[in-house]
C-alpha positions as CSV (number, residue, x, y, z in Angstrom):
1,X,30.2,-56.0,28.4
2,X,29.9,-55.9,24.7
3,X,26.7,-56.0,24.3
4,X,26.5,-52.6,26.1
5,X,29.2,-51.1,24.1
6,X,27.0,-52.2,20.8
7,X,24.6,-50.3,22.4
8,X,26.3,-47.6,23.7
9,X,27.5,-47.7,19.6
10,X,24.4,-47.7,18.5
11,X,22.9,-44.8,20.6
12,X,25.9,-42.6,19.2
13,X,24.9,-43.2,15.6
14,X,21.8,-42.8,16.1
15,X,22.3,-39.4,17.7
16,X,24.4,-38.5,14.9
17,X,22.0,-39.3,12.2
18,X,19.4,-37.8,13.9
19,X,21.3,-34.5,13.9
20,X,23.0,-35.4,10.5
21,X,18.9,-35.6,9.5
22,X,18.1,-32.5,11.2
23,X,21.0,-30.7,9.7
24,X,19.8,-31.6,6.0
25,X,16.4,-30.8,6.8
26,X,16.6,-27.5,8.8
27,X,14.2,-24.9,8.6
28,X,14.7,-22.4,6.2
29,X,14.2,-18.2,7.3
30,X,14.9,-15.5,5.0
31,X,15.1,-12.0,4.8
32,X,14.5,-9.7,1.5
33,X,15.6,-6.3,0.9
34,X,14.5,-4.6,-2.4
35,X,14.4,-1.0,-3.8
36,X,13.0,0.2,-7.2
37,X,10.3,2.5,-8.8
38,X,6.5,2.7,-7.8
39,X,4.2,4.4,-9.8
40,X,1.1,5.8,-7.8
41,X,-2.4,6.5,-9.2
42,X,-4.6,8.8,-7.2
43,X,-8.1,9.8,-8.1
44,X,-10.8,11.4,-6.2
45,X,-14.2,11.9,-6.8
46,X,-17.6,13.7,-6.0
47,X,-20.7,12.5,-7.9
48,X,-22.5,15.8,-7.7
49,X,-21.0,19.0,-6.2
50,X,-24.4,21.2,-4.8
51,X,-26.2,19.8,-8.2
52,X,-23.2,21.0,-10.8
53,X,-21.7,17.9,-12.1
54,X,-19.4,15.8,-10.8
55,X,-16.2,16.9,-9.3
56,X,-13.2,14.8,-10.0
57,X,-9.4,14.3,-10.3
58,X,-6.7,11.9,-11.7
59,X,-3.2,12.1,-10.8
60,X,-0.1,9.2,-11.7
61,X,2.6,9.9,-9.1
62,X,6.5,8.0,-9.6
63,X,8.5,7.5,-6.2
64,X,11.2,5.5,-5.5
65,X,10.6,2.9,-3.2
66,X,11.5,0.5,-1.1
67,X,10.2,-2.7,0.1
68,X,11.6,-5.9,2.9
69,X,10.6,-8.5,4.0
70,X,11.4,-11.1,6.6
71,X,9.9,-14.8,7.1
72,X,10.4,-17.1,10.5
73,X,10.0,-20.8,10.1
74,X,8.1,-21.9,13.5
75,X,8.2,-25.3,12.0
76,X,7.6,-27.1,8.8
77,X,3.8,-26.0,8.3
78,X,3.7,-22.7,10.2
79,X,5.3,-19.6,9.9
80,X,5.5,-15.9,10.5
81,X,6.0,-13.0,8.0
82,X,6.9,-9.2,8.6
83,X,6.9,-7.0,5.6
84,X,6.8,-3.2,5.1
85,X,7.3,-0.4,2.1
86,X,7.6,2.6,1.9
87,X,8.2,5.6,-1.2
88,X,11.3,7.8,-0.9
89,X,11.5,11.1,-2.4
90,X,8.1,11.8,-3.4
91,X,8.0,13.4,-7.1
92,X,5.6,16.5,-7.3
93,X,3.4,16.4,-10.3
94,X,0.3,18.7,-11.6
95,X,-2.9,17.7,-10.6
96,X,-6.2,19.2,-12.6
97,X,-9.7,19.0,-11.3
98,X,-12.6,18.9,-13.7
99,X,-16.9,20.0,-12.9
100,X,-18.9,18.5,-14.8
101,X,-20.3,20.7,-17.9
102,X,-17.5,23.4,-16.5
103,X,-14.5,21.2,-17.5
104,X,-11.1,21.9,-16.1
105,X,-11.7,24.4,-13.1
106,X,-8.5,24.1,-10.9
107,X,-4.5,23.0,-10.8
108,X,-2.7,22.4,-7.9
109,X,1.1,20.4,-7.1
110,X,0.5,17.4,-5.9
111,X,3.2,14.7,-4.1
112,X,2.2,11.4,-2.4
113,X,3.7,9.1,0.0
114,X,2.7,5.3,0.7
115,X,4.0,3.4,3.9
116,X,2.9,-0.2,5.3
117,X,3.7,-2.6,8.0
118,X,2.1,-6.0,7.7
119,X,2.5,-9.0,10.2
120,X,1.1,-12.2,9.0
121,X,1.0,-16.1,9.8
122,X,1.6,-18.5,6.8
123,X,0.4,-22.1,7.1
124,X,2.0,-24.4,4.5
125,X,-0.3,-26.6,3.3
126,X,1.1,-28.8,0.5
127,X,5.0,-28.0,-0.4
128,X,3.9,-25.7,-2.9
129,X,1.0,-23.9,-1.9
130,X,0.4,-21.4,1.8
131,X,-2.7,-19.6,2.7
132,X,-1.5,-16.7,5.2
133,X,-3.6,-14.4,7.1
134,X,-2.9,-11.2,9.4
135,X,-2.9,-7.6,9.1
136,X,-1.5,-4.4,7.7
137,X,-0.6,-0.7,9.0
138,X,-1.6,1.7,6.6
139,X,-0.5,5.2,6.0
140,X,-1.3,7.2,3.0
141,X,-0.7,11.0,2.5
142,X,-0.6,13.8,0.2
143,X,-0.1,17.3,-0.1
144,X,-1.5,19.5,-2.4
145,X,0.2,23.3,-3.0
146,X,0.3,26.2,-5.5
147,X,-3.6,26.3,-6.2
148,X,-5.0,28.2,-9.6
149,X,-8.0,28.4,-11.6
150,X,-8.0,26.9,-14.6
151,X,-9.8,28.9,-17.6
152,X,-12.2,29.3,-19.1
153,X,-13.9,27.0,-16.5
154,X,-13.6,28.3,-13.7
155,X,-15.0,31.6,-14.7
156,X,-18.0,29.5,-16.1
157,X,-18.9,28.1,-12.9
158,X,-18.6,30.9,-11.2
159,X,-20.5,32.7,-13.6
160,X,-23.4,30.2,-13.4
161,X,-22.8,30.5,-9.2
162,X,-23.6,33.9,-9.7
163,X,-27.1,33.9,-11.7
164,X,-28.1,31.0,-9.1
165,X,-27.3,33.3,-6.1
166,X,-24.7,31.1,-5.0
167,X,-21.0,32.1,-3.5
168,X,-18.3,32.1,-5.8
169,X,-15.7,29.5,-6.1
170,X,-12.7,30.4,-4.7
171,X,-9.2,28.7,-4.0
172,X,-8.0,27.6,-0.8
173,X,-7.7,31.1,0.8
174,X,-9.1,32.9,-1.6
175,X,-9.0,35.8,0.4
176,X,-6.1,37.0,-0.8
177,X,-5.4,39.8,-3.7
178,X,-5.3,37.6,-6.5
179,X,-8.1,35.6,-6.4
180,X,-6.9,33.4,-9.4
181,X,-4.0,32.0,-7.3
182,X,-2.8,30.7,-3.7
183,X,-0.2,29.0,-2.4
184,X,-1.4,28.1,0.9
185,X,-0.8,24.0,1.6
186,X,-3.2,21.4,1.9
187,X,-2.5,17.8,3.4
188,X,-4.2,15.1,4.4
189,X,-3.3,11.7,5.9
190,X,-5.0,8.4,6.5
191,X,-4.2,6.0,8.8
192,X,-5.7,2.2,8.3
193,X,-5.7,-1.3,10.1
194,X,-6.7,-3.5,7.8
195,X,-7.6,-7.6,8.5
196,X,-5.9,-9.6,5.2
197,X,-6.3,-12.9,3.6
198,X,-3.9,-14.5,1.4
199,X,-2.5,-17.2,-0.7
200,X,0.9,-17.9,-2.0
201,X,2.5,-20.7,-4.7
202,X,5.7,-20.8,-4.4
203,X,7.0,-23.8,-6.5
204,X,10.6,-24.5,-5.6
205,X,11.2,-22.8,-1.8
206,X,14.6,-24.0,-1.1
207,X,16.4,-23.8,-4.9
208,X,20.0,-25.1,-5.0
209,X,22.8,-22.6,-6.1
210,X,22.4,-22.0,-9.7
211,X,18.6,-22.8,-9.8
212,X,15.9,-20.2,-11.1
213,X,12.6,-19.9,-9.6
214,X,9.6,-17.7,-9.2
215,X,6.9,-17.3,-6.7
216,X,3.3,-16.0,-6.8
217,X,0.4,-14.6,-4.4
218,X,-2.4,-12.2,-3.5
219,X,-4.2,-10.7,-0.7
220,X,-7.3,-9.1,-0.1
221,X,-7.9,-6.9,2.8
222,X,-11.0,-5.0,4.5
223,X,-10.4,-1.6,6.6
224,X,-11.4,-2.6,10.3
225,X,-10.7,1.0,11.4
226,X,-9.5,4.2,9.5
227,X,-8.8,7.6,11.1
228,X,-8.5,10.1,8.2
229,X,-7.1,14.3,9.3
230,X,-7.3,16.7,6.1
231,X,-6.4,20.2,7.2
232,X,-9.3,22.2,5.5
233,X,-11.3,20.3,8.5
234,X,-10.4,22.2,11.4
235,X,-10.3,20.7,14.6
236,X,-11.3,17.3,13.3
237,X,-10.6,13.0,12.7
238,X,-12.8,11.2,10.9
239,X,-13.5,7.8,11.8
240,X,-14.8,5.0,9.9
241,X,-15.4,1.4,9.6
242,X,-15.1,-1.1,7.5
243,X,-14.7,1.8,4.4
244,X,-13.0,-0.1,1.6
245,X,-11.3,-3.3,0.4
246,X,-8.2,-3.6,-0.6
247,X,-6.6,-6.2,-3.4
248,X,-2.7,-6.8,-3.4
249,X,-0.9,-9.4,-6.7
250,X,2.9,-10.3,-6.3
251,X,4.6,-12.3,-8.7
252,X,8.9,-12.1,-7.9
253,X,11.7,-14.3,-9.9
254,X,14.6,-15.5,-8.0
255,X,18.5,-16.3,-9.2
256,X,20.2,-18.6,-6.4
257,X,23.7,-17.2,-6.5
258,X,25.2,-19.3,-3.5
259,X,23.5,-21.7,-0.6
260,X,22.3,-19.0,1.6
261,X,21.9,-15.6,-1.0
262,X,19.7,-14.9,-4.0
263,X,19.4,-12.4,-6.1
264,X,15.0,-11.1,-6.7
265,X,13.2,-9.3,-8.9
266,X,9.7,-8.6,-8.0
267,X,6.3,-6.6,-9.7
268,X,4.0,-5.6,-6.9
269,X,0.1,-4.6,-7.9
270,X,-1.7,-2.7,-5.3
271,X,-5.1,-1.5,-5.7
272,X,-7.2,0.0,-2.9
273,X,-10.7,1.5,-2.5
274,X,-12.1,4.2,0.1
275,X,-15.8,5.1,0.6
276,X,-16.8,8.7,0.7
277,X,-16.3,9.7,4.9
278,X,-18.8,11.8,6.1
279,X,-19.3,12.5,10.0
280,X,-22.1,14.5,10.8
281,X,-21.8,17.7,13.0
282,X,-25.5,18.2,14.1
283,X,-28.1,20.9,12.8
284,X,-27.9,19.8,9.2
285,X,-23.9,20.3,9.2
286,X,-21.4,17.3,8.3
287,X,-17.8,17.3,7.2
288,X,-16.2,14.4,4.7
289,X,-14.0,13.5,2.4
290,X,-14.2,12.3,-1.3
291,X,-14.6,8.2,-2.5
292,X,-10.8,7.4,-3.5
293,X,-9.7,4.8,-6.0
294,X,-5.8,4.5,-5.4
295,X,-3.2,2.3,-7.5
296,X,0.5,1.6,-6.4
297,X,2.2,-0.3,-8.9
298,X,5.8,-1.6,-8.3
299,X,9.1,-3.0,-10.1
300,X,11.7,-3.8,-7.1
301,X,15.3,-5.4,-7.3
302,X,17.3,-6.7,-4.5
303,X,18.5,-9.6,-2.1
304,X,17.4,-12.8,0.0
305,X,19.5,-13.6,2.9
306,X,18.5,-17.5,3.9
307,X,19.1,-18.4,7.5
């Protein structure tokens, strides 16, 4: 009879341990929440415009934005991540295009907005150390508005139009009375899946209350699919794939202010590439849209919840 309760004894303690273990060692899921200041770099390109030059623009953009993130522990190597960003109130800025010889030709207003939704596993492969791979949702979109020549270019190239036998240039619809200004609206949006590759070093994952640490990664990405709309292309989507590469650095500092909540501070470096897009219409006709070199750059403060 005693010998069973020493058992019976034992079995208890052990459960409790176990669950005293599992306690101490439970898997750690967070959420972050962050909002600060982006500032967007926009450029856009034509390397020769009907044999005049190249055509070209350059444009820095400053939204607020706003960036979370979420990470489920599946179990101590493998885990999931959601993340997502997106600007708020879009500044308006002037943009100024450029034609080779011609210089400065045209100024427009010009706002941006930059939203993403990424889903990604993480393995864990040291304590330190993750390699995580997934995908992103991409949208990017602009508006352009308020259109004007700029002088004494403009006149210039259409001066030279004019001894080559060539239409003029004119603004977006320039058939109205004064031909030096519109204020007709011009948008365009691109939507992209994009495959992604990462790493991520991470020192000190689960700091103590009090502790300082700091955390760094990157991620490269490839468009699989892209639909692109611009509405001077009436009636039409183009599609492409595999137009770009994209290359994201992260590099966040983190205050633990009690067991479960930390305060973060976070730089975000986003650079992304897009091919000129060109679908051809038949009969020698084809629509596209400029080669676009696009930088999103981000200083964020906010909050991890630990769970």
């Amino acid at each position: 009879m005693n010998k069973k309760y020493t058992l019976a004894g034992a079995a208890i303690a052990l459960l409790l341990s176990s669950s005293v273990l599992a306690e101490q060692n439970k898997l750690k899921s967070f959420s972050d929440i962050e909002l600060g200041v982006e500032t967007i770099n926009y450029s856009e390109k034509l390397n020769n415009l009907a044999g005049y030059g190249r055509l070209k623009q350059d444009i820095n953009v400053y939204n607020v934005t706003t960036r979370n993130s979420a990470y489920v522990a599946i179990n101590d190597e493998f885990g999931l991540y959601l993340d997502g960003f997106a600007s708020l109130a879009p500044s308006i800025q002037t943009e100024t295009w450029s034609l080779g010889e011609f210089g400065d030709i045209q100024q427009n207003d010009f706002k941006i907005n930059h939203n993403e939704l990424a889903f990604r596993i993480s393995y864990k492969y040291t304590e330190q150390h993750r390699i995580i791979s997934g995908f992103r949702l991409s949208s990017l979109s602009f508006i352009r508005s308020h259109f004007e020549f700029v002088q004494p270019g403009a006149d210039d190239f259409n001066a030279q139009l004019e001894a080559d036998g060539m239409e003029p240039f004119v603004l977006p619809n320039g058939d109205i009375s004064d031909k030096y200004k519109s204020n007709i609206a011009i948008s365009e949006i691109q939507d992209e899946f994009i495959a992604l590759f990462g790493y991520r070093y991470e020192p000190q994952e689960l700091p103590n209350r009090g502790d300082w640490t700091w955390y760094a990664g990157i991620e490269a990405g490839i468009p699989i699919y892209s639909i692109t709309q611009n509405t001077t292309i009436e009636g039409e989507t183009l599609n492409e794939f595999f137009g770009g590469y994209s290359l994201i650095g992260k590099l966040g500092l983190r205050y633990q202010l009690f067991d479960n909540l930390g305060l973060l501070a976070t730089f975000t470096s986003y650079y992304k590439y897009r091919d000129v897009v060109t679908e051809d219409k038949g009969n020698g006709n084809s629509v596209s849209v400029p080669e676009v070199n696009f930088y999103n750059n981000a200083v964020t403060l906010g909050l991890r919840w630990s769970y």
